[in-house]
C-alpha positions in Angstrom: 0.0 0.0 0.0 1.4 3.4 -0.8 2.7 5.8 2.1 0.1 8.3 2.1 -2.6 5.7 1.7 -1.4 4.0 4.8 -1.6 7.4 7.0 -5.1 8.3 5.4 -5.9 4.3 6.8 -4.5 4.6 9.9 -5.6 8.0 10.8 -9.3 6.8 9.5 -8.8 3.8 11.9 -8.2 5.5 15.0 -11.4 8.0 13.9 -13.6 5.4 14.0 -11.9 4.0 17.4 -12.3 7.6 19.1 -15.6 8.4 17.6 -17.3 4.6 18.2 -15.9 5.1 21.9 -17.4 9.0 22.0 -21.1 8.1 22.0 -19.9 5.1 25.1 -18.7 7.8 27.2 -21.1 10.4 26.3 -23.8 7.9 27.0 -22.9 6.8 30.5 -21.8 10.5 31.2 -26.1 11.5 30.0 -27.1 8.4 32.9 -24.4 9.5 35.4 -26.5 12.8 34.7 -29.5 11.6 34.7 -29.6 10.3 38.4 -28.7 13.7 39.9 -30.9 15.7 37.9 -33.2 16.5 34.7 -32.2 14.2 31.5 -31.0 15.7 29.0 -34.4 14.5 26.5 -36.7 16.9 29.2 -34.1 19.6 29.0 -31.7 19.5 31.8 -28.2 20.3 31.8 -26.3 18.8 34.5 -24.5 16.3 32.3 -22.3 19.4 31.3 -20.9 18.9 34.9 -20.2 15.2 34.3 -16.8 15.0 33.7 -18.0 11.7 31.8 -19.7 13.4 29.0 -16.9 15.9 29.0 -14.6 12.9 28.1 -16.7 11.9 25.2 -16.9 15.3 24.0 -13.3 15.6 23.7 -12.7 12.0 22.4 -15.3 13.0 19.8 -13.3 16.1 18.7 -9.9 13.8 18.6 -12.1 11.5 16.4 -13.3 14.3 13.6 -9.7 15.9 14.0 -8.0 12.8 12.8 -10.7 11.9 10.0 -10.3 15.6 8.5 -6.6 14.6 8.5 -7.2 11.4 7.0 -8.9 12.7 3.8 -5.8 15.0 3.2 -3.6 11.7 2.9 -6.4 9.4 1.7 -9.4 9.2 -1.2 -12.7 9.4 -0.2 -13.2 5.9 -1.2 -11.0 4.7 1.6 -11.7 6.9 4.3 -15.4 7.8 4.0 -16.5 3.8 4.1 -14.4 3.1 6.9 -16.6 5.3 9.1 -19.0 2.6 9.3 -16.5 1.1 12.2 -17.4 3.3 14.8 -20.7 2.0 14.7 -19.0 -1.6 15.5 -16.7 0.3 18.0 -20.0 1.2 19.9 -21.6 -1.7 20.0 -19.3 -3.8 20.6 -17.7 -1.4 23.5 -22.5 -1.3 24.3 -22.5 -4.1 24.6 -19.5 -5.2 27.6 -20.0 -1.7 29.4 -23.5 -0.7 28.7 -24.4 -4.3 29.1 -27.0 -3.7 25.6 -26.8 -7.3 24.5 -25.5 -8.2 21.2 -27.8 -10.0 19.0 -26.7 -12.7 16.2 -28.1 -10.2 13.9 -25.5 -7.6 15.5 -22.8 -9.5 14.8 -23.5 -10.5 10.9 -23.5 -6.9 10.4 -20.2 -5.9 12.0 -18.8 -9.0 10.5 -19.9 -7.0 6.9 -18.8 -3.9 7.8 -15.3 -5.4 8.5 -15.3 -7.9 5.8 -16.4 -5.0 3.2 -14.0 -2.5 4.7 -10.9 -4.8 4.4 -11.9 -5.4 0.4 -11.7 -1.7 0.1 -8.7 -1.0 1.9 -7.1 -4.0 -0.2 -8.7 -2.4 -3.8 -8.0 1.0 -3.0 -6.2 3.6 -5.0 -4.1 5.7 -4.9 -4.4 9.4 -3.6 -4.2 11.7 -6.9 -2.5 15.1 -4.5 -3.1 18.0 -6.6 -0.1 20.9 -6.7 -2.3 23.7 -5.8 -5.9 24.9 -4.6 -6.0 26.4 -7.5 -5.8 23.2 -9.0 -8.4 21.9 -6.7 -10.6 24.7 -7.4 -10.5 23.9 -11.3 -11.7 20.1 -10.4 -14.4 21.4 -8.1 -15.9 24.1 -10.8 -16.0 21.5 -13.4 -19.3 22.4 -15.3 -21.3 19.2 -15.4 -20.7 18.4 -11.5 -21.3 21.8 -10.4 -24.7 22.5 -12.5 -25.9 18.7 -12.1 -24.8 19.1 -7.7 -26.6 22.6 -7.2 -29.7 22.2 -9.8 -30.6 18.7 -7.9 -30.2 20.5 -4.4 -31.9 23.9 -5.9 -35.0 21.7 -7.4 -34.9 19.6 -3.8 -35.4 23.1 -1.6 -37.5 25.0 -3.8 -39.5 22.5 -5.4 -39.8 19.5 -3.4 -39.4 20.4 -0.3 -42.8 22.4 -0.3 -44.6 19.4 -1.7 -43.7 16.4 -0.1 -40.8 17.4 2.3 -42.9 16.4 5.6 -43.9 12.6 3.9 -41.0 11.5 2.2 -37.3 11.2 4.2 -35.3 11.0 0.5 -36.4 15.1 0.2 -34.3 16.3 3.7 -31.7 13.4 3.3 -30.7 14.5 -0.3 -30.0 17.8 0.7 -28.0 16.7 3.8 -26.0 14.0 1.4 -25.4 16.4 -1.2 -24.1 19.0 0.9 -22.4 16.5 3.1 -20.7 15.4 -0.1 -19.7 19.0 -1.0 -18.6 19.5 2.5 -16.0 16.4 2.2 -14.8 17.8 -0.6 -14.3 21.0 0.6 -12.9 20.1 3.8 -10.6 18.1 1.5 -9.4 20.9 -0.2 -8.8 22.8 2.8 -6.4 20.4 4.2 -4.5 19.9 0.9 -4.3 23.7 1.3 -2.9 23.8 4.9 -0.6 20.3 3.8 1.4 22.6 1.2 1.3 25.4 2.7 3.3 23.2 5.5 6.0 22.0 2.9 6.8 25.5 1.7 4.0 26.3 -0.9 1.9 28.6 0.6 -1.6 28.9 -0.1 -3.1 31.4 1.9 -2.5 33.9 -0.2 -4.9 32.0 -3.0 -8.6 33.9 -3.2 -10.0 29.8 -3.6 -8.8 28.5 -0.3 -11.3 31.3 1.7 -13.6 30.8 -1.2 -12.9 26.5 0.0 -13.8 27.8 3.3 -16.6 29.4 2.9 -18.0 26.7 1.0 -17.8 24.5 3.8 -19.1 26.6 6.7 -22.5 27.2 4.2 -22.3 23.5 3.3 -22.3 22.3 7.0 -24.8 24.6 8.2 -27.1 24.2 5.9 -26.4 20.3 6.0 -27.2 20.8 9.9 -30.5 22.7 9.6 -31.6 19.4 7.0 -30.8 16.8 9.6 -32.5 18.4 12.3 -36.0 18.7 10.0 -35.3 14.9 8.9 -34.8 14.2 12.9 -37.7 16.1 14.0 -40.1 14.8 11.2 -39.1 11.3 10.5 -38.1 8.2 13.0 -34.2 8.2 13.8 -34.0 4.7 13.3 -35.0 5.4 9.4 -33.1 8.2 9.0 -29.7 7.6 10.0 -29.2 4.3 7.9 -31.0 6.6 4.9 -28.2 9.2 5.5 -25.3 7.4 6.2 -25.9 5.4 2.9 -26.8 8.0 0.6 -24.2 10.5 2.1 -21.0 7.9 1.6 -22.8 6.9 -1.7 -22.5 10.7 -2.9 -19.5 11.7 -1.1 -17.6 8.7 -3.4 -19.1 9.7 -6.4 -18.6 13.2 -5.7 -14.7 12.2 -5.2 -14.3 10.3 -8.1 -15.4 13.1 -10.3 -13.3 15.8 -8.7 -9.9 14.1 -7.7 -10.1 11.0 -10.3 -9.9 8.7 -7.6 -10.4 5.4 -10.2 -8.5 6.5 -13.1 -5.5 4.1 -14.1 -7.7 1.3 -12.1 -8.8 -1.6 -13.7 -12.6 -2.9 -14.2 -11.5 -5.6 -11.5 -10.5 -3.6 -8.4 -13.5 -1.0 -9.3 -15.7 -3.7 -9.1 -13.9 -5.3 -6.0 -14.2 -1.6 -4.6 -18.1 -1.2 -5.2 -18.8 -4.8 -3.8 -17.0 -3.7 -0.4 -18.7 -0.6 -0.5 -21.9 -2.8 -0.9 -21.4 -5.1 1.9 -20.5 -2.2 4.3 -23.7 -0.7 3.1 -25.3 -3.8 3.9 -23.8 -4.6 7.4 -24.8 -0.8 8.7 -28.3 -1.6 7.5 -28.3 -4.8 9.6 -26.8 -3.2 12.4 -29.5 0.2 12.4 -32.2 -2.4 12.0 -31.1 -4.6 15.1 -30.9 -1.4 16.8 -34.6 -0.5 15.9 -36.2 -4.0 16.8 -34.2 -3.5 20.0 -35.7 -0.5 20.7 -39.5 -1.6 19.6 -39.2 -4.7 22.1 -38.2 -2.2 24.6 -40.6 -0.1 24.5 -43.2 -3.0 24.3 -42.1 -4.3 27.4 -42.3 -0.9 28.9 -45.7 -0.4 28.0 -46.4 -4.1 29.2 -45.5 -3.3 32.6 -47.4 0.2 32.5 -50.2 -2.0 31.9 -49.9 -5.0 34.3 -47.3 -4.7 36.5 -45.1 -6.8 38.1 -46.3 -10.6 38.0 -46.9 -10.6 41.7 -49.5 -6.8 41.5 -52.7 -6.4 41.7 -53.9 -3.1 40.1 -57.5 -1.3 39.7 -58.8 0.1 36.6 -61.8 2.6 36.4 -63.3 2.9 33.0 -66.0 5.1 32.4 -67.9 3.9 29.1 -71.4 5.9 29.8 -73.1 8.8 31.1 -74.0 6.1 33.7 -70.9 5.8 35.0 -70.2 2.2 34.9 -67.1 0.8 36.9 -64.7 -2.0 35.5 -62.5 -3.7 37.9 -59.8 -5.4 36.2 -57.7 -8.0 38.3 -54.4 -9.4 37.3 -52.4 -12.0 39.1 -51.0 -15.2 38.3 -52.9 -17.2 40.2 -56.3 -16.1 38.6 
């Protein structure tokens, strides 16, 4: 594997590793919370005193720092796939510390996810570093990526949006994705900046590397104000799986246009490439939909024991059907 390829792997590696264990600490920093005051879900704020969530805040920085770092070194095809580790990293790190069981399910999926990650990291190729951002700039203003990208995300807002954006999760996910994908890219370009402007060629003094910046500030906010209407309309369980797929999905195809990523491959490893992709694709989709029967079977035993109770209570119901007022005295035990 070439050198730079081999940082951009490593430094995605330990991303995954710091951001999987993130949402570990964060978690038991929110029930450490939790005990001595409001949860965070009704509002509180006492888990910013638990040094806990504090921990995972941090770790979570560490993680995004070393990913940004990653994509300087490595294609998107290599690094943006391999984020689907950190969800292994959590469960398996839920599962011995959180003590949220494993399923067989669980476990076929992280088996994909590592199984389709390795295929990639053995097919992938190698970085194409431009010389300048000006360079970088002349990829990213190519005119049949740049008209098809903003007239897809302009029709998405202004048209679609309006008509079916509160029914249909593909409308607030496509706009996160595509600017997600933009926002890769020019994150991208921003650290091939700062990388020779380290070795000697400055780039600071380049009009596209604030024009890169301010790209990416618009591109995540707006991506930001998307996810949070896709999280406050549709079911979480839905639409992370929905993003994560379509976001990589565009991200890589968004790469491959700009920087070239496949050129002087062969059909073989861009096929071996696209079937990792496929069965990492496939893994996280397992792994989301454990995580949402999980949560179904959880919340039907909750309910079950709103309703009877422990198997050794006895609890009164009142149920008023008529003007008449008639009383219904329900009586569970198991010994009736």
């Amino acid at each position: 594997m070439e050198t730079d390829n081999g940082k951009g792997l490593i430094l995605a590696v330990a991303s995954s590793v710091f951001i999987g264990s993130s949402f570990i600490l964060k978690k038991k920093g929110l029930k450490r919370a939790a005990a001595n005051g409001t949860r965070a879900g009704y509002g509180g704020y006492t888990y910013l005193l638990e040094p806990l969530w504090w921990a995972g805040m941090i770790t979570m920085i560490v993680g995004e720092a070393a990913n940004f770092v990653a994509y300087i070194y490595a294609p998107a095809v290599l690094v943006t796939p391999l984020g689907a580790l950190s969800i292994i990293i959590s469960a398996i790190l839920a599962h011995f510390l959180l003590k949220e069981k494993l399923k067989k399910m669980g476990v076929l999926g992280c088996v994909s996810c590592i199984v389709g990650s390795v295929v990639i990291v053995i097919h992938a190729p190698k970085e194409q570093t431009p010389n300048s951002v000006q360079e970088i700039w002349s990829l990213a203003t190519q005119p049949v990526y740049v008209a098809i990208t903003m007239s897809i995300v302009l029709a998405l807002i202004l048209h679609f949006e309006p008509l079916c954006g509160q029914s249909n999760v593909l409308v607030y996910i496509g706009i996160c994705s595509l600017m997600g994908a933009l926002t890769v890219m020019s994150i991208k370009a921003i650290g091939i900046a700062i990388k020779l402007t380290m070795e000697g060629v400055s780039q600071i003094g380049y009009p596209q590397t604030w024009l890169f910046l301010l790209v990416a500030v618009t591109c995540v906010v707006t991506q930001l104000i998307y996810l949070n209407k896709a999280l406050d309309t549709f079911n979480a369980a839905i639409v992370s799986p929905v993003y994560y797929v379509m976001f990589t999905t565009l991200t890589i195809v968004a790469s491959a246009i700009m920087f070239k990523d496949w050129s002087g491959q062969d059909a073989a490893s861009v096929a071996s490439e696209l079937c990792g992709f496929i069965t990492v694709l496939t893994g996280t989709m397992i792994l989301h939909g454990t995580r949402e029967e999980e949560q179904q079977q959880a919340s039907s035993s909750g309910n079950a024991d709103l309703i009877f109770g422990s198997s050794e209570s006895v609890r009164w119901y009142e149920s008023r059907k008529s003007p008449n007022e008639e009383h219904l005295i329900s009586l569970y035990s198991p010994e009736y």
